[in-house]
C-alpha positions as CSV (number, residue, x, y, z in Angstrom):
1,X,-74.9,61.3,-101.0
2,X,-72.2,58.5,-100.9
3,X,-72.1,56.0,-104.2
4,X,-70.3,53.2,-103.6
5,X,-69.2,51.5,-107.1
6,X,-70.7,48.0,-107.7
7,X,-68.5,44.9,-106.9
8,X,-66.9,43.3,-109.9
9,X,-70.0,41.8,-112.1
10,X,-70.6,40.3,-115.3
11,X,-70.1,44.0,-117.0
12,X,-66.9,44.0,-116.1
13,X,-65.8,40.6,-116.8
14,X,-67.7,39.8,-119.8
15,X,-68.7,43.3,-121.2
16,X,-65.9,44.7,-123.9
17,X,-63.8,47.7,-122.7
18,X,-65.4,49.9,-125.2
19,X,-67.7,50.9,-122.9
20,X,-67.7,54.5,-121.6
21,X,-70.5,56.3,-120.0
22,X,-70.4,53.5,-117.4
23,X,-66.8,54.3,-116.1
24,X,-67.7,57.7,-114.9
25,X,-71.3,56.6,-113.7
26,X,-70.3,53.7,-111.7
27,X,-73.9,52.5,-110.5
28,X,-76.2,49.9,-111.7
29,X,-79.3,52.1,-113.0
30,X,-83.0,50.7,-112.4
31,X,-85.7,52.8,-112.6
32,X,-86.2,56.3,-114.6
33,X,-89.3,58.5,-114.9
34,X,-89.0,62.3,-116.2
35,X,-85.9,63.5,-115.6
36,X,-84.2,61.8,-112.8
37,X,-83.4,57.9,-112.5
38,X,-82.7,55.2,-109.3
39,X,-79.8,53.1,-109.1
40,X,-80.5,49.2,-107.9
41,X,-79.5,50.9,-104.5
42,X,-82.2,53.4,-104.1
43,X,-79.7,55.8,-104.7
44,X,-81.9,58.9,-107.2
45,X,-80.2,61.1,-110.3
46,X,-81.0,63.8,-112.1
47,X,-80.8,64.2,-115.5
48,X,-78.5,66.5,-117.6
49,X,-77.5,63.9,-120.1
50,X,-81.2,62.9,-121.3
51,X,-80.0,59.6,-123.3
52,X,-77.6,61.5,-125.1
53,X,-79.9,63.8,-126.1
54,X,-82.5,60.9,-127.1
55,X,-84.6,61.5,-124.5
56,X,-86.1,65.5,-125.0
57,X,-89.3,64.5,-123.3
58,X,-88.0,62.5,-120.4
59,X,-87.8,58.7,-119.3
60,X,-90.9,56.8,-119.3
61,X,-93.0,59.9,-120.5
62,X,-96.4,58.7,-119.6
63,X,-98.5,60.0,-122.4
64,X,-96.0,58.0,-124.7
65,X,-95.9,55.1,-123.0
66,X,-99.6,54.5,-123.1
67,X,-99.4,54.8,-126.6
68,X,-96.9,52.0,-126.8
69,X,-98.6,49.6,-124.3
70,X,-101.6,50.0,-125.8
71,X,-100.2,49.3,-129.1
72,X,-98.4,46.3,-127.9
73,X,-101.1,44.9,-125.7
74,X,-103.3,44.7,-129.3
75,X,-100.5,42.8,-131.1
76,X,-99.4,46.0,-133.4
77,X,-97.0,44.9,-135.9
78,X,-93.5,45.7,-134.3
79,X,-91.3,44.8,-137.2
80,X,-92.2,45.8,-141.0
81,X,-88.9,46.7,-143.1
82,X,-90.6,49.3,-145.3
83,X,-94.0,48.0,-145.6
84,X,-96.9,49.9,-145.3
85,X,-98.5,50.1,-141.8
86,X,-101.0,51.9,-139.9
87,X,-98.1,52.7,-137.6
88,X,-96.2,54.5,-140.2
89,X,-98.9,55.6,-141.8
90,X,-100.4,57.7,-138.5
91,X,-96.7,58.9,-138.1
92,X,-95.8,59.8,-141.6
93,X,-99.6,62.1,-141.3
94,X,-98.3,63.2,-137.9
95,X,-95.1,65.1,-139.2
96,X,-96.6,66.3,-142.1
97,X,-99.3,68.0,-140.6
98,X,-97.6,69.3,-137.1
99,X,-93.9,69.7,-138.3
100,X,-94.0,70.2,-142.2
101,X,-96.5,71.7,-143.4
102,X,-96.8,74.7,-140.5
103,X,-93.2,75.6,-141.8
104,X,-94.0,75.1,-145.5
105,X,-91.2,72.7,-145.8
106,X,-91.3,70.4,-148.2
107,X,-89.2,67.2,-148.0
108,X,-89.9,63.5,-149.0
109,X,-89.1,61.2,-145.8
110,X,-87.1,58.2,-145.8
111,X,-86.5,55.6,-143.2
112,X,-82.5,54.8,-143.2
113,X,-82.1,52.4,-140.6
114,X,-82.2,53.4,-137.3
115,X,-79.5,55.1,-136.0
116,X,-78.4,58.4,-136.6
117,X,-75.3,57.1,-138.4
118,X,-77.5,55.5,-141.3
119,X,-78.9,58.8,-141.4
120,X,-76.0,60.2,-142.6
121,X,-74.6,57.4,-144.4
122,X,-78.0,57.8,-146.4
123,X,-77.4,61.8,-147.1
124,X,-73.9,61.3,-148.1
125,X,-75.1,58.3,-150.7
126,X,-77.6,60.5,-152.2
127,X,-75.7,63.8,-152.3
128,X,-73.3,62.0,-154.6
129,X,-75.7,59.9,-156.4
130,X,-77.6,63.4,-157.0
131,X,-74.3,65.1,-158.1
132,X,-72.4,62.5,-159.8
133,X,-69.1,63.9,-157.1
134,X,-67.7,61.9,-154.4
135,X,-66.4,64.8,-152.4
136,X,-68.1,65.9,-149.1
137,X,-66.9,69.0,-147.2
138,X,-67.4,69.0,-143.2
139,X,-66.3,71.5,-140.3
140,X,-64.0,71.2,-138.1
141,X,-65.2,69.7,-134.6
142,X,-67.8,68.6,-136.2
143,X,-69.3,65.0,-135.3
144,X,-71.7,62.9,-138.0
145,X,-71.2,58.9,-136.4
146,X,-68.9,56.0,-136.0
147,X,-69.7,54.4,-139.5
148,X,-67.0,54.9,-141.9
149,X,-68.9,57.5,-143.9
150,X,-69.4,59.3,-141.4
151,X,-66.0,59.5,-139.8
152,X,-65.0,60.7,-142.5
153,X,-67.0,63.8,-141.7
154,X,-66.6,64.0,-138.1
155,X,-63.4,66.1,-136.9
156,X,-62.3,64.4,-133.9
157,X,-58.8,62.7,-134.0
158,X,-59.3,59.9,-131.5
159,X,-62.8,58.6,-133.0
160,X,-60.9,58.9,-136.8
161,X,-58.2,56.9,-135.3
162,X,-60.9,54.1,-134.7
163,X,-61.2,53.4,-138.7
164,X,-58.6,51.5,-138.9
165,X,-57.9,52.5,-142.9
166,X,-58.0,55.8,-144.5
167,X,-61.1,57.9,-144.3
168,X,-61.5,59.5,-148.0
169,X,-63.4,62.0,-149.7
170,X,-64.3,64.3,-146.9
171,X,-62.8,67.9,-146.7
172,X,-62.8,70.1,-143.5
173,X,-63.4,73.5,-143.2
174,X,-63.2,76.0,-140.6
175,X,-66.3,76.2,-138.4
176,X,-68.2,79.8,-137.3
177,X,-65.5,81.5,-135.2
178,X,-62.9,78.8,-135.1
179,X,-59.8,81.3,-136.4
180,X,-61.9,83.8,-133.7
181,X,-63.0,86.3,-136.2
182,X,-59.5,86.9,-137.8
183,X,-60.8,85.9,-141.1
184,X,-63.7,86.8,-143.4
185,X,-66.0,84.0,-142.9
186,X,-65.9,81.4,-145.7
187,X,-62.9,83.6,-147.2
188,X,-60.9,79.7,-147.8
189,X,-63.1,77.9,-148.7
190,X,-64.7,80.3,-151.8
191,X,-60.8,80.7,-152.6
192,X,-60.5,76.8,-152.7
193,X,-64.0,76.8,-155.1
194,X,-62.7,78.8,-157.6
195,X,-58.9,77.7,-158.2
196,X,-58.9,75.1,-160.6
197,X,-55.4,74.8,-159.1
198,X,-56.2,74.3,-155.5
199,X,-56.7,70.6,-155.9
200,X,-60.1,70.6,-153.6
201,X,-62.5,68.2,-155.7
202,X,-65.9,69.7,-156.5
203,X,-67.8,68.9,-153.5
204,X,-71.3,67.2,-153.8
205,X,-72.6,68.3,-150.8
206,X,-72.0,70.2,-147.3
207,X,-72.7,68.4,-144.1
208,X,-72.9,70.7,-141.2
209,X,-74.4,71.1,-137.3
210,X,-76.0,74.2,-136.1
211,X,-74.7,73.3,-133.1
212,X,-71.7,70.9,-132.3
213,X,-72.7,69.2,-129.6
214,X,-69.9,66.2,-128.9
215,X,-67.4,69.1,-130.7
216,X,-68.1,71.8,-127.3
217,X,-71.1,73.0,-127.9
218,X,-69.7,75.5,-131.0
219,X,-72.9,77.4,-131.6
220,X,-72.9,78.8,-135.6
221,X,-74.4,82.4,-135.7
222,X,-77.5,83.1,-137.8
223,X,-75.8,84.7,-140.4
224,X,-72.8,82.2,-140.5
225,X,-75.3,80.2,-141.6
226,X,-77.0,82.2,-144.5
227,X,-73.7,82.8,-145.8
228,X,-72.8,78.9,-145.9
229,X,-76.5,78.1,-147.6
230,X,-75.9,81.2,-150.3
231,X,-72.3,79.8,-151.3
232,X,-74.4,76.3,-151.0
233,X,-76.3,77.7,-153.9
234,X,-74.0,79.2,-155.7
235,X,-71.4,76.5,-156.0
236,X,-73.8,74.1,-156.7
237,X,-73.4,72.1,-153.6
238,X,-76.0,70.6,-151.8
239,X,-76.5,71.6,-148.1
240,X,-76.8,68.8,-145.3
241,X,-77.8,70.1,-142.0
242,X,-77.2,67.0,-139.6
243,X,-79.7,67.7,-136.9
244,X,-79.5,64.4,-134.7
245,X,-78.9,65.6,-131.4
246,X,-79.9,69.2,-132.0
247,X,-83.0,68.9,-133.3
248,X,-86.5,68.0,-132.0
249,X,-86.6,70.7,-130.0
250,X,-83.5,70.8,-128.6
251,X,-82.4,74.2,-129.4
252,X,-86.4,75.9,-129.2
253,X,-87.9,75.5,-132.2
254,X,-88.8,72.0,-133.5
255,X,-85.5,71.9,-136.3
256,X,-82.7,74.0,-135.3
257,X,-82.0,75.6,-138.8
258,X,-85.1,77.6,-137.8
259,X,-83.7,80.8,-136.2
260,X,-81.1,81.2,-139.5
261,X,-84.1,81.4,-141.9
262,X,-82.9,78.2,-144.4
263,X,-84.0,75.7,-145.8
264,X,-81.5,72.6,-146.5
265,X,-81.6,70.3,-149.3
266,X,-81.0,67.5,-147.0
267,X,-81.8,66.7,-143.1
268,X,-81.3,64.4,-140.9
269,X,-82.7,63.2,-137.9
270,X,-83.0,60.8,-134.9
271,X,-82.1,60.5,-131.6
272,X,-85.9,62.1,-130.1
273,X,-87.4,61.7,-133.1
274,X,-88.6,58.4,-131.4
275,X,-89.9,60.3,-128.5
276,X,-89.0,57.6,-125.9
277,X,-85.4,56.3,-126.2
278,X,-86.7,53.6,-129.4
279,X,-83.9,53.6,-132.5
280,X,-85.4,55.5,-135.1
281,X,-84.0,58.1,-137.7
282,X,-85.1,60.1,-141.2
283,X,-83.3,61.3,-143.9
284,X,-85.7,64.4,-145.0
285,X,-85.0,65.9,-148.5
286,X,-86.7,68.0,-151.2
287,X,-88.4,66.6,-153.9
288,X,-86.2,66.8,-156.6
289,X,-83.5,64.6,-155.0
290,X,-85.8,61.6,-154.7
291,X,-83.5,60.1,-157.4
292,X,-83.5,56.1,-155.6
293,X,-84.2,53.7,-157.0
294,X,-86.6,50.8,-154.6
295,X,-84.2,49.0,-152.2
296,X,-80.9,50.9,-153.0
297,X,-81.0,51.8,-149.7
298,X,-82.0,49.9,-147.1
299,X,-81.6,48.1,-143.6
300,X,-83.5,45.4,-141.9
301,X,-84.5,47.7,-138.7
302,X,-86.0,50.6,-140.8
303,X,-89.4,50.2,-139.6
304,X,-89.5,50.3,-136.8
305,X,-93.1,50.5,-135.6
306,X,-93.4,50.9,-131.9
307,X,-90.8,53.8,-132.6
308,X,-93.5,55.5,-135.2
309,X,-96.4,55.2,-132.7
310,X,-94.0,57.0,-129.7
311,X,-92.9,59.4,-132.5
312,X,-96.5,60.4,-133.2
313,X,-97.7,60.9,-129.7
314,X,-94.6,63.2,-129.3
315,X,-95.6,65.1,-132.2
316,X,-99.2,65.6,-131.5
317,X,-98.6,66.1,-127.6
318,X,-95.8,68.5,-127.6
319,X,-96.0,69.8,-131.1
320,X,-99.3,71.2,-131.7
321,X,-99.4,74.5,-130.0
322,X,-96.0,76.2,-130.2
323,X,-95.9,76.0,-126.3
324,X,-93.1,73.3,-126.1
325,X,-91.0,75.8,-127.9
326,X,-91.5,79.1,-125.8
327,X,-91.1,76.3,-122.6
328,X,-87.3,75.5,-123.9
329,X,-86.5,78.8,-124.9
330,X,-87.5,79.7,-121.1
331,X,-85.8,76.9,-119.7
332,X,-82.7,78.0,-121.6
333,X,-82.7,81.5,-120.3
334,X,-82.7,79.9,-116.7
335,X,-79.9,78.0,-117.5
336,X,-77.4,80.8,-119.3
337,X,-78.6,83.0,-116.0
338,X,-76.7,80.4,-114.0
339,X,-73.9,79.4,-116.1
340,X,-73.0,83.0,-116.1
341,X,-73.0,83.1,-112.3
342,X,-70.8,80.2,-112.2
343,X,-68.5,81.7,-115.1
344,X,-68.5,85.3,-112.6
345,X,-67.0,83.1,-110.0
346,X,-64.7,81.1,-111.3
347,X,-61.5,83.7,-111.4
348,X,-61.1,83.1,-115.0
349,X,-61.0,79.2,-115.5
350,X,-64.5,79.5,-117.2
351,X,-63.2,81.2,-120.8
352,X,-67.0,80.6,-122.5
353,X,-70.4,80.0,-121.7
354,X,-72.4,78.8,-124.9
355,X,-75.6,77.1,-125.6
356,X,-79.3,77.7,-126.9
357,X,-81.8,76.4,-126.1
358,X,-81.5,73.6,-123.5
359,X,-78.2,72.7,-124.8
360,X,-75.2,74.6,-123.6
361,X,-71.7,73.9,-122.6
362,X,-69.3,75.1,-119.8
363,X,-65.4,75.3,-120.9
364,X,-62.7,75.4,-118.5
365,X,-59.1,76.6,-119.1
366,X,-57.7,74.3,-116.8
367,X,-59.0,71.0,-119.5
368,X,-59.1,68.7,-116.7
369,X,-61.8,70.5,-114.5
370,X,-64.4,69.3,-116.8
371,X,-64.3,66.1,-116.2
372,X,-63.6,66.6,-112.5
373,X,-66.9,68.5,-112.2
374,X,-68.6,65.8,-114.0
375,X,-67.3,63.2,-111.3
376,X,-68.2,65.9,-108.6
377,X,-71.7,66.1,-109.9
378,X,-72.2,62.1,-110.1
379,X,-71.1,61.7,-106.2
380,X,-74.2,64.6,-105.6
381,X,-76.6,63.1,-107.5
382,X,-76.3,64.8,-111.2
383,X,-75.7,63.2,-114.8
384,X,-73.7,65.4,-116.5
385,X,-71.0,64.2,-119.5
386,X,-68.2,66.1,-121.4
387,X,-67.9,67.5,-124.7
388,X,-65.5,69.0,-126.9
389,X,-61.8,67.6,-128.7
390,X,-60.2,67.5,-124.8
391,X,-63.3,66.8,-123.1
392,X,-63.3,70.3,-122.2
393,X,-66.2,71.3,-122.1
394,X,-69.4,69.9,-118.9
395,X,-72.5,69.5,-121.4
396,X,-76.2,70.1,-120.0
397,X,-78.6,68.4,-121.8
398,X,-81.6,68.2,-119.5
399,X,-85.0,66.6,-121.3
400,X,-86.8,69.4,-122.6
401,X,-90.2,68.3,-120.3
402,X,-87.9,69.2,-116.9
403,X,-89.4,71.6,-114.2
404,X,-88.0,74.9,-113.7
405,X,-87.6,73.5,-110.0
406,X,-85.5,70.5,-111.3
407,X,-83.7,72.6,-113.3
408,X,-82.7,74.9,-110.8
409,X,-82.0,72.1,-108.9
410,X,-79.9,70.7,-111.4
411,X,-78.2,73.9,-111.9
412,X,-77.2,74.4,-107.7
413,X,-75.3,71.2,-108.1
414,X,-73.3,72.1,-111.3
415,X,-72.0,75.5,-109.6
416,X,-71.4,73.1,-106.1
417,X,-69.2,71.0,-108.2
418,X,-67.4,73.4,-109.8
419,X,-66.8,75.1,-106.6
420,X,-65.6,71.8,-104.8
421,X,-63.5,71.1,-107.4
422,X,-61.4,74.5,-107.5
C-alpha cells in the first residue's frame, strides 16, 4: 500500500508544533471500528496503538455506543461536576459489584478530573495530606503525566525538561532489574530509610507502574513487587500503584497489581476506564485515607457522565464472567510466540522481548530501528508507536477485543518491517 502524506493544511499551518503522533502517521484519519481505522483516502489501518492504550475494547465498540446514543438521544445529563446522577450512580454500582467486591478490595472512589494526570496529581495531594510529608519516591523510567506533579515523578529527561522550573520533592529509585540483578533488590533505598544521615526526606508515599509502558515496557516481577509493598509497610509509606495505561485489562486481569498478590493504598486509573476513548479517571483508595475535606479537590470536567454510562457497559459486558481475562492472556501468548520468532531472526539486534498481557515491547540494539520499523509498519498498513528513554523500544498495544486473525495479521506485518528495515 502506498500513503501519500496530505498537502499542506490547516494542521500544519495553524496547529502548534507540539504535535507528535501525527508526524509519523501522516494521513488524515476518518473512520474506525474495532481495531483498524480509514484514512479520508480509503486507505485501512490496523491497530497496535489502541488510543494510547484508551481504547482496550476497540473503536466505536458497538455495545458501548448504543449505550451512549441511547443516553444522549433521551437528553441524559452530560455535564454534572460532582453531583449525583443516575449516570454515576449505575457506574459507581457497576465497579463495585463486577470489579470490587469479586476481589474483596475495598477502596472509596473519587472522580479527579479527567485525565490521568489529575489522577495522580490527586494521589500525590492526599498521600501528603495523609502523611503530613512532602516527599514522593518514583522509579526510574517511570512515567505519571505532563502536570508538574507528576513530572516530578516521571523519569524521562526530555519530558522534565518541558517544566520550565525545578521539579521538587520527588525521589528516584532504581526500577526491578534496572542495575540487571547486580544488587539486592531495594538494597539503596532501605539503606537511604534508615540513615538519619543520608539526607532522603521521609517519603509520604511510593508511586509506581507494574509495567512501564512509555519507559520500554519494563515489566516488575511478582516478587519485586511484594518486596516494595512489605518495605511500603514497614516504613510507613503509602503505596501508589499508577495503573492508567496498564490497567483495565491490559495486562489480563482487570488491575494489573493482580498477579503480585497486593493490595495498594492508593490507585489510579483512566485511560479505558471510559471504555470508548471519553476522558475519565479515578483515584481509588482505602478507607482510612478518605481524609478530604468537600471541594478540596476538584475540577470542572469531573463528571463526566456519558463517560460513566460507556464505563458501565464496559464493565458489565466484558467484566462479568472472567472470560475477557483468559481472552487477553491468550492473545498475549500469541503475541510473545511471534516476537520471539522475530527476536530468533534478527542476528542479535533484538536484545529483549517483554510484555504481558497484550502489552509488550520489542528493543533493538541498533536505537534507531525502532522507529524505522514503526515507519515501515505505517507504509503497510499498521499503527505501531515507540517506547522507552531513546525511543527504543516498537510498543504493541492492540485493543484487547482484536481477533486472533487480526492479530496475527498484525503480527506478519511487524516481523515484515523489521525484516525490510535490516
Amino acid at each position: 500500500m502506498t500513503i501519500t502524506p496530505p498537502a499542506l493544511s490547516v494542521f500544519e499551518t495553524l496547529e502548534s508544533e507540539v504535535r507528535s503522533y501525527c508526524r509519523g502517521w501522516p494521513a488524515v484519519f476518518d473512520r474506525a471500528r474495532g481495531a483498524r481505522l480509514t484514512d479520508e483516502d480509503g486507505h485501512g489501518y490496523l491497530d497496535f496503538f489502541a488510543g494510547a492504550g484508551s481504547l482496550n475494547y476497540g473503536h466505536n465498540n458497538p455495545v458501548l455506543k448504543r449505550a451512549l446514543i441511547d443516553y444522549i438521544e433521551r437528553d441524559g445529563i452530560t455535564h454534572g461536576l460532582d453531583m449525583a446522577t443516575t449516570a454515576k450512580r449505575a457506574f459507581l454500582e457497576s465497579f463495585q459489584n463486577v470489579v470490587l467486591r469479586p476481589r474483596d478490595l475495598p477502596y472509596k472512589v473519587m472522580f479527579p478530573g479527567p485525565t490521568g494526570t489529575n489522577a495522580v496529581e490527586a494521589a500525590l495531594k492526599l498521600a501528603r495530606k495523609v502523611k503530613g510529608r512532602e516527599s514522593i519516591v518514583s522509579f526510574t523510567n517511570a512515567f505519571h503525566g505532563m502536570s508538574l506533579g507528576s513530572l516530578a515523578v516521571t523519569g524521562n529527561a526530555f519530558k522534565r525538561a518541558g517544566a520550565g522550573i525545578p521539579l521538587v520533592h520527588g525521589t528516584p529509585m532504581p526500577f526491578d532489574n534496572y542495575l540487571d540483578g547486580q544488587t539486592p533488590d531495594f538494597l539503596w533505598f532501605e539503606r537511604l530509610l534508615e540513615d538519619q544521615g543520608s539526607g532522603l526526606n521521609k517519603p509520604a508515599a511510593v508511586i509506581v507502574e507494574t509495567i512501564q509502558g512509555e519507559g520500554g515496557i519494563n515489566v516488575a516481577r511478582p516478587e519485586w513487587l511484594r518486596a516494595l509493598a512489605d518495605l511500603c509497610h514497614r516504613q510507613d509509606m503509602l503505596l501508589i500503584v499508577d495503573d492508567i495505561q496498564m490497567g483495565c485489562g491490559r495486562t489480563g486481569a482487570f488491575f494489573s497489581f493482580e498477579e503480585a498478590g497486593i493490595t495498594p493504598d492508593i490507585v489510579t486509573l483512566s485511560k479505558s476506564i471510559s471504555g470508548y476513548g471519553l476522558p475519565m479517571s479515578l483515584c481509588l483508595f482505602t478507607p482510612e485515607l478518605d481524609v478530604w475535606e468537600p471541594g478540596e479537590h476538584n475540577g470542572t470536567f469531573r463528571g463526566n457522565n456519558p463517560a460513566f454510562v460507556t464505563a458501565a457497559a464496559a464493565l458489565t459486558t466484558y467484566w462479568a464472567d472472567g472470560q475477557m481475562e483468559k481472552q487477553t492472556i491468550a492473545r498475549g501468548e500469541q503475541v510473545e510466540r511471534a516476537l520471539f520468532a522475530i527476536r530468533a531472526e534478527s542476528s542479535g539486534d533484538v536484545p529483549d522481548v517483554r510484555g504481558r498481557g497484550l502489552v509488550w515491547g520489542l528493543e533493538f540494539e541498533d536505537k534507531s530501528r525502532a522507529s524505522a520499523v514503526c515507519a515501515r509498519a505505517f507504509e503497510l498498513g499498521l499503527l505501531l508507536e515507540t517506547s522507552g528513554p531513546q525511543s527504543e523500544v516498537v510498543k504493541l498495544l492492540p485493543p484487547l477485543t482484536i481477533t486472533a486473525e487480526e492479530l496475527d495479521e498484525g503480527l506478519r506485518t511487524v516481523e515484515r518491517a523489521v525484516r525490510e528495515t535490516a
